[in-house]
Phi, psi and omega in degrees: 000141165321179165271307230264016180264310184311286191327325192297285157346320186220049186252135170235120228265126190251142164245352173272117188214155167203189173251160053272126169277186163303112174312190212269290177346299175288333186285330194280335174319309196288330172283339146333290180319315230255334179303344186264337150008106158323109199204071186309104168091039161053050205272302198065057202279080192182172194175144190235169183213107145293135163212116159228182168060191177329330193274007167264000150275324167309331170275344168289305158335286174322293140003299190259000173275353150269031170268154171287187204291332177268346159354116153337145122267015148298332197275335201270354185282298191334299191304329201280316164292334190326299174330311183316342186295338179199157177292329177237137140267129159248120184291133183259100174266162190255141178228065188276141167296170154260155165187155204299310192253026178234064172349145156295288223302296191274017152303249160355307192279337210284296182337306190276320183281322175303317194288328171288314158328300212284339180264335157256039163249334168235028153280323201290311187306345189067038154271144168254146189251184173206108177258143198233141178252270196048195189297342165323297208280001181232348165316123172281339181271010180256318155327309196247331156327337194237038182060009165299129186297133147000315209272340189251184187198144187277116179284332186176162157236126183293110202244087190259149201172177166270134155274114186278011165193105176325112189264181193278148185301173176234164203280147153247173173288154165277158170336295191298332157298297188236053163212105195237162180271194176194116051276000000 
Protein backbone atom coordinates (compact mmCIF):
# COMPACT_ATOMS: atom_id res chain seq x y z
CA UNK A 1 0.00 0.00 0.00
CA UNK A 2 0.47 3.61 -0.84
CA UNK A 3 1.29 6.38 2.07
CA UNK A 4 -1.77 8.20 0.31
CA UNK A 5 -4.13 4.59 -0.16
CA UNK A 6 -3.01 4.27 4.07
CA UNK A 7 -4.61 8.05 4.47
CA UNK A 8 -7.60 7.04 2.57
CA UNK A 9 -8.07 4.47 4.95
CA UNK A 10 -8.16 5.85 8.25
CA UNK A 11 -9.58 9.23 6.85
CA UNK A 12 -12.38 10.15 8.95
CA UNK A 13 -15.58 12.96 9.39
CA UNK A 14 -14.76 14.47 12.75
CA UNK A 15 -17.68 16.44 14.37
CA UNK A 16 -16.33 18.06 17.21
CA UNK A 17 -14.02 21.39 15.90
CA UNK A 18 -12.33 24.63 17.10
CA UNK A 19 -10.00 26.65 16.35
CA UNK A 20 -7.88 27.13 15.15
CA UNK A 21 -9.55 27.13 11.40
CA UNK A 22 -7.39 26.69 8.21
CA UNK A 23 -4.95 29.71 7.34
CA UNK A 24 -5.11 31.36 3.87
CA UNK A 25 -2.23 29.13 2.75
CA UNK A 26 -3.66 25.70 3.70
CA UNK A 27 -7.04 27.13 2.29
CA UNK A 28 -5.51 27.99 -1.13
CA UNK A 29 -3.55 24.54 -1.09
CA UNK A 30 -6.51 22.92 -0.62
CA UNK A 31 -8.87 24.47 -3.23
CA UNK A 32 -5.85 23.60 -5.46
CA UNK A 33 -6.62 20.27 -4.75
CA UNK A 34 -10.49 20.53 -5.23
CA UNK A 35 -9.57 22.10 -8.66
CA UNK A 36 -8.02 18.65 -9.90
CA UNK A 37 -11.52 17.39 -9.80
CA UNK A 38 -12.43 15.09 -12.38
CA UNK A 39 -14.00 17.48 -15.32
CA UNK A 40 -15.08 16.77 -18.87
CA UNK A 41 -14.57 19.49 -21.12
CA UNK A 42 -13.13 21.92 -18.40
CA UNK A 43 -16.43 23.40 -17.37
CA UNK A 44 -15.21 24.08 -13.79
CA UNK A 45 -18.78 23.49 -12.63
CA UNK A 46 -18.04 24.16 -8.96
CA UNK A 47 -17.38 27.20 -6.61
CA UNK A 48 -16.83 27.96 -2.79
CA UNK A 49 -18.01 30.42 0.18
CA UNK A 50 -15.80 30.59 3.08
CA UNK A 51 -17.91 31.57 6.01
CA UNK A 52 -16.05 32.35 9.26
CA UNK A 53 -15.88 34.98 12.21
CA UNK A 54 -19.38 36.99 12.06
CA UNK A 55 -20.39 35.02 9.02
CA UNK A 56 -21.40 31.94 10.80
CA UNK A 57 -24.10 33.59 12.39
CA UNK A 58 -25.07 35.32 9.75
CA UNK A 59 -25.45 31.98 8.36
CA UNK A 60 -27.11 30.34 11.49
CA UNK A 61 -29.69 33.47 10.61
CA UNK A 62 -30.04 32.24 7.24
CA UNK A 63 -30.60 28.80 8.49
CA UNK A 64 -33.06 29.54 10.83
CA UNK A 65 -35.05 31.92 8.61
CA UNK A 66 -36.21 29.17 7.18
CA UNK A 67 -38.94 27.84 9.76
CA UNK A 68 -42.27 28.72 9.77
CA UNK A 69 -43.64 31.12 11.73
CA UNK A 70 -45.07 28.60 14.45
CA UNK A 71 -41.77 26.76 14.84
CA UNK A 72 -40.14 25.48 18.18
CA UNK A 73 -37.98 27.50 19.40
CA UNK A 74 -35.39 24.98 20.18
CA UNK A 75 -35.65 23.72 16.25
CA UNK A 76 -34.85 27.60 15.28
CA UNK A 77 -31.94 28.11 18.34
CA UNK A 78 -30.41 24.45 16.83
CA UNK A 79 -30.60 25.98 13.13
CA UNK A 80 -28.88 29.25 14.66
CA UNK A 81 -26.27 27.25 16.19
CA UNK A 82 -25.71 24.65 13.63
CA UNK A 83 -22.82 26.81 11.89
CA UNK A 84 -21.46 27.24 14.89
CA UNK A 85 -20.12 23.41 15.18
CA UNK A 86 -16.87 24.87 13.80
CA UNK A 87 -14.59 27.97 13.11
CA UNK A 88 -15.02 27.82 9.21
CA UNK A 89 -17.49 26.60 7.07
CA UNK A 90 -17.25 25.94 3.48
CA UNK A 91 -19.72 25.91 1.13
CA UNK A 92 -19.20 23.56 -1.88
CA UNK A 93 -21.58 24.81 -5.15
CA UNK A 94 -22.43 22.96 -8.39
CA UNK A 95 -22.40 25.91 -11.03
CA UNK A 96 -23.32 23.65 -14.07
CA UNK A 97 -22.62 25.04 -17.72
CA UNK A 98 -24.81 24.29 -20.43
CA UNK A 99 -23.41 22.09 -23.02
CA UNK A 100 -24.02 19.61 -25.78
CA UNK A 101 -21.72 17.02 -24.34
CA UNK A 102 -21.61 17.39 -20.63
CA UNK A 103 -24.74 16.51 -18.97
CA UNK A 104 -25.91 18.79 -15.43
CA UNK A 105 -25.69 15.14 -13.42
CA UNK A 106 -21.95 14.85 -14.54
CA UNK A 107 -21.35 18.41 -13.61
CA UNK A 108 -22.79 18.02 -9.88
CA UNK A 109 -20.69 14.97 -9.53
CA UNK A 110 -17.66 16.74 -11.16
CA UNK A 111 -18.82 19.52 -8.06
CA UNK A 112 -18.93 16.73 -5.31
CA UNK A 113 -15.88 15.04 -6.15
CA UNK A 114 -13.76 18.50 -5.84
CA UNK A 115 -15.57 18.74 -2.03
CA UNK A 116 -14.13 15.27 -1.43
CA UNK A 117 -10.68 16.82 -2.82
CA UNK A 118 -11.17 19.59 -0.95
CA UNK A 119 -11.91 17.70 2.28
CA UNK A 120 -8.90 15.36 2.13
CA UNK A 121 -6.60 17.91 1.41
CA UNK A 122 -7.29 19.39 4.64
CA UNK A 123 -7.68 16.46 6.56
CA UNK A 124 -3.56 15.89 5.10
CA UNK A 125 -3.05 19.43 6.34
CA UNK A 126 -4.37 18.08 10.22
CA UNK A 127 -7.41 19.84 9.90
CA UNK A 128 -10.56 18.29 10.86
CA UNK A 129 -13.63 18.07 8.38
CA UNK A 130 -17.26 17.04 8.79
CA UNK A 131 -19.18 17.41 5.55
CA UNK A 132 -22.97 18.23 6.14
CA UNK A 133 -26.20 18.48 3.88
CA UNK A 134 -29.56 18.30 4.92
CA UNK A 135 -32.39 20.41 4.51
CA UNK A 136 -30.44 23.28 4.47
CA UNK A 137 -28.48 22.54 1.50
CA UNK A 138 -31.82 22.05 -0.53
CA UNK A 139 -33.74 25.50 0.86
CA UNK A 140 -34.12 27.91 -2.15
CA UNK A 141 -34.21 30.68 0.50
CA UNK A 142 -30.63 29.60 1.53
CA UNK A 143 -29.75 29.11 -1.83
CA UNK A 144 -30.52 32.57 -3.08
CA UNK A 145 -29.43 33.80 0.85
CA UNK A 146 -25.96 32.94 -0.24
CA UNK A 147 -26.05 34.55 -3.54
CA UNK A 148 -26.50 31.58 -5.69
CA UNK A 149 -27.64 31.71 -9.47
CA UNK A 150 -31.36 30.07 -10.14
CA UNK A 151 -29.06 27.73 -11.98
CA UNK A 152 -26.98 26.12 -9.18
CA UNK A 153 -27.33 24.05 -6.14
CA UNK A 154 -24.89 23.31 -2.85
CA UNK A 155 -23.56 19.84 -2.80
CA UNK A 156 -22.42 20.44 1.15
CA UNK A 157 -21.43 22.18 3.43
CA UNK A 158 -17.66 21.63 4.92
CA UNK A 159 -17.54 22.15 8.29
CA UNK A 160 -13.58 22.66 9.06
CA UNK A 161 -11.58 23.09 12.21
CA UNK A 162 -8.77 21.70 14.97
CA UNK A 163 -10.49 18.49 16.00
CA UNK A 164 -11.12 18.97 19.55
CA UNK A 165 -11.89 15.55 20.24
CA UNK A 166 -11.32 12.27 18.51
CA UNK A 167 -14.55 10.46 18.02
CA UNK A 168 -14.15 6.38 18.07
CA UNK A 169 -13.63 4.84 14.73
CA UNK A 170 -16.58 3.54 13.05
CA UNK A 171 -16.74 -0.34 11.49
CA UNK A 172 -17.07 -0.11 7.81
CA UNK A 173 -18.14 -2.53 5.29
CA UNK A 174 -15.92 -5.19 3.56
CA UNK A 175 -15.16 -4.97 0.12
CA UNK A 176 -17.56 -7.99 -0.68
CA UNK A 177 -20.53 -6.30 0.77
CA UNK A 178 -21.19 -4.08 -1.94
CA UNK A 179 -19.01 -5.32 -4.84
CA UNK A 180 -19.99 -7.85 -7.29
CA UNK A 181 -18.18 -8.66 -10.54
CA UNK A 182 -20.25 -8.48 -14.22
CA UNK A 183 -21.23 -10.51 -16.55
Amino acid sequence: MTAVTDFLLNRSSEPRLESPAPDRETLERAFACAARAPDHALLRPWRYLVVEGEGLEALGELFASTCPNNSDAKDIAKLKSAPLRAPMVIVGIASPKVHPKVPEVEQVMSAAAGMSFLELALQDAGFGVMWRSGPMAYQASVRHGLGLDDHEQIVGFLYTGSVSSAKPSVPRPTVDEFVRHWP
